[in-house]
C-alpha positions as CSV (number, residue, x, y, z in Angstrom):
1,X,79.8,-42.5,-58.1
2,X,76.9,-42.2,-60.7
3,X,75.2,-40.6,-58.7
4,X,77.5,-38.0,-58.1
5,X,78.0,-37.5,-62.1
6,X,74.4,-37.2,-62.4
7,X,73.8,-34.8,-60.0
8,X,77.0,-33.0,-61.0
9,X,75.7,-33.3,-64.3
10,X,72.2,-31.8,-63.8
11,X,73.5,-29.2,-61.8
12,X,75.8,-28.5,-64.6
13,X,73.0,-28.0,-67.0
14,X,70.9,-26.4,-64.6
15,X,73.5,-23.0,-64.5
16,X,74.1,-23.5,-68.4
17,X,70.9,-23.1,-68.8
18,X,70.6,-19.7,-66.3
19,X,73.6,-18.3,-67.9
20,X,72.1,-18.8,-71.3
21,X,68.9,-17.2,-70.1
22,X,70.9,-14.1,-68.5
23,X,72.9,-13.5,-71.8
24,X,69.9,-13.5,-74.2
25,X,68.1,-10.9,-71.5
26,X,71.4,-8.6,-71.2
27,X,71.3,-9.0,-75.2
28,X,68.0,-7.8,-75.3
29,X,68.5,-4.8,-73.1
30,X,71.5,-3.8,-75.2
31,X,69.1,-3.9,-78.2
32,X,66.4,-1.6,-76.7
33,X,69.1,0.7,-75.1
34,X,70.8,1.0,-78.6
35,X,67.3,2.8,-79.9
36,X,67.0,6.2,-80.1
37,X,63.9,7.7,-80.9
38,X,64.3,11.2,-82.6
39,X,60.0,12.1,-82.1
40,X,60.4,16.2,-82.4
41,X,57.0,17.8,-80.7
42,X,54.5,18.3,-82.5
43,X,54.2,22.8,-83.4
44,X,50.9,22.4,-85.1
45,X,49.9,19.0,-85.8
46,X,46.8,19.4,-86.9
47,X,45.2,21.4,-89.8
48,X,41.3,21.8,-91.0
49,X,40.2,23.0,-94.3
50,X,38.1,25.6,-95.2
51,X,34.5,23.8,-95.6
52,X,35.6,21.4,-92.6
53,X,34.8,18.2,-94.0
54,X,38.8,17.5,-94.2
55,X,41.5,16.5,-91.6
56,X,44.9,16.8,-92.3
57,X,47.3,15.3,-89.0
58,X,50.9,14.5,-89.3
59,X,52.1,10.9,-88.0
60,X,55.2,11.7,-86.8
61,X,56.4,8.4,-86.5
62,X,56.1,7.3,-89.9
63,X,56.7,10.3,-91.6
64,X,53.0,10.4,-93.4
65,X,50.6,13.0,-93.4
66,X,47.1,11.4,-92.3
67,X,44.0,12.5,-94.2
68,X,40.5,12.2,-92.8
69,X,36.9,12.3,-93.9
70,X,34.7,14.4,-91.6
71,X,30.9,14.2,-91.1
72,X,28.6,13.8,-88.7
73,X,29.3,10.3,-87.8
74,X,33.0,10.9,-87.2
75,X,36.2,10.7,-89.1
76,X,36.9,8.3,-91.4
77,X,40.6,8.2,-92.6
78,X,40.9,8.5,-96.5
79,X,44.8,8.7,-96.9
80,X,48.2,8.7,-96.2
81,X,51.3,10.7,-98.2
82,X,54.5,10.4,-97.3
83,X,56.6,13.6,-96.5
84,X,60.1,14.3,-95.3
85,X,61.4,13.2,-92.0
86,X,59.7,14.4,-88.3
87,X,57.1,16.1,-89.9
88,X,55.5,18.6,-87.0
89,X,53.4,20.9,-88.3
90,X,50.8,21.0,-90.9
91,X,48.8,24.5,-92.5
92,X,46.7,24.7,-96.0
93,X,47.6,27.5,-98.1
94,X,44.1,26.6,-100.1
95,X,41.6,23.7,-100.0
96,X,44.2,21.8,-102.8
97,X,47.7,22.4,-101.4
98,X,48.4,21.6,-97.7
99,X,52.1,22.4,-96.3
100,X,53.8,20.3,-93.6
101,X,57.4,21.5,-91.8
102,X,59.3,18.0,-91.6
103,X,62.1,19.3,-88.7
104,X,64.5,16.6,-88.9
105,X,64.8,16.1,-93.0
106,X,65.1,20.8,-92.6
107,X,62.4,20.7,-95.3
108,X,59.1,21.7,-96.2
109,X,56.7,19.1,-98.5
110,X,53.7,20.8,-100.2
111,X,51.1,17.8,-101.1
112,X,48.4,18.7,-103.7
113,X,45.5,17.0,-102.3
114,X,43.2,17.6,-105.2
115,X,44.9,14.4,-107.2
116,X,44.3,11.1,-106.4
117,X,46.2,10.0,-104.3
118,X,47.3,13.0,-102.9
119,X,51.1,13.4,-103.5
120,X,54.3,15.7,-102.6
121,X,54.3,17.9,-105.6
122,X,57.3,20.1,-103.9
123,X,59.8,19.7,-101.7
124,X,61.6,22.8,-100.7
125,X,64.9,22.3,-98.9
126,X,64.8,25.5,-96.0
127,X,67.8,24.8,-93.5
128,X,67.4,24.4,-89.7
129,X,63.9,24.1,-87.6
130,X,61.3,24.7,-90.6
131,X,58.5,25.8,-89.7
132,X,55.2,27.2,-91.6
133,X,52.8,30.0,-90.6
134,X,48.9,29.7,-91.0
135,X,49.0,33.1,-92.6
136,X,49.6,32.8,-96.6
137,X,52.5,30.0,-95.4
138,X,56.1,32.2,-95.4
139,X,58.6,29.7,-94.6
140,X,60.5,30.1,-91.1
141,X,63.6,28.2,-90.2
142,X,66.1,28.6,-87.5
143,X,68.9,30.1,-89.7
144,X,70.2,31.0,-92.8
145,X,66.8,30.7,-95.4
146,X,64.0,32.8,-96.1
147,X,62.6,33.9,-92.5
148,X,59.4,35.7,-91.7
149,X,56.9,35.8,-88.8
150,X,52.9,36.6,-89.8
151,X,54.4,39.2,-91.5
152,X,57.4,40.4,-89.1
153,X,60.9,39.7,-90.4
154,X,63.0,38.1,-88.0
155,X,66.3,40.4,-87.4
156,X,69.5,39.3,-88.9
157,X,67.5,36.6,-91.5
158,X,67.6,37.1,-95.0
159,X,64.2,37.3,-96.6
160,X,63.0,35.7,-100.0
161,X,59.7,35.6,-101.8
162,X,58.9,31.9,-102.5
163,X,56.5,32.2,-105.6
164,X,53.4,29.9,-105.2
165,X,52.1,29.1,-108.3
């Protein structure tokens, strides 16, 4: 009779145990398949300024512009700003002020790069799918703000002059 209850016992244990290791690995599917990564594409995701010695990259992921040092022996990241949210595309409108388009927060975040650290100075708030031009930087968006192509209005869009001073 013991050893029956032992063995019974043991074998008891034996499927606790498996069932406890199944549950904690469906748990752990159901957390990974709760995620949802909202990573837009990139439109223009890098940006170089006039004299070349700068890189401006957004990081998608954590909602930063990246800002590199660049010389002969490479790049050499010097800083990070935060912008809105998905940034995708980055231009400079002058050696100081870069723009980057942030698609999912609809906005665009204008960092002057000449202060230290380089900061969001402006955030301007453009609707649907911003997105900038390399061209003196017109804002474009999918709807209802200011829209302009390099220098084409876009039918049906209502088009503003954004003062950059």
């Amino acid at each position: 009779m013991t050893f029956c209850h032992s063995a019974n016992s043991t074998f008891r244990s034996a499927v606790g145990s498996c069932l406890a290791l199944v549950l904690l690995v469906l748990l752990q599917v159901t957390a990974h398949a709760a995620f949802t990564a909202f990573d837009s594409g990139h439109v223009r995701p890098l940006a170089m300024s006039s004299s070349g010695d700068r890189l401006y990259a957004v990081n998608t992921p954590d909602n930063h512009l990246e800002i590199f040092s660049v010389s002969s022996f490479g790049l050499t990241h010097t800083g990070s700003v935060p912008v809105g949210l998905e940034p995708v595309a980055v231009a400079l409108h002058n050696d100081n002020e870069v723009w980057v388009a942030n698609y999912l927060s609809d906005s665009i975040s204008i960092i002057d790069v000449s202060l230290t650290p380089p900061r969001v100075t402006r955030t301007l708030l453009v609707g649907d799918d911003p997105q900038i031009s390399c061209s003196q930087v017109p804002v474009v968006t999918g709807h209802s703000s200011p829209q302009r192509i390099e220098g084409k209005t876009v039918p049906g869009a209502v088009t503003a002059v954004i003062p950059i001073a």
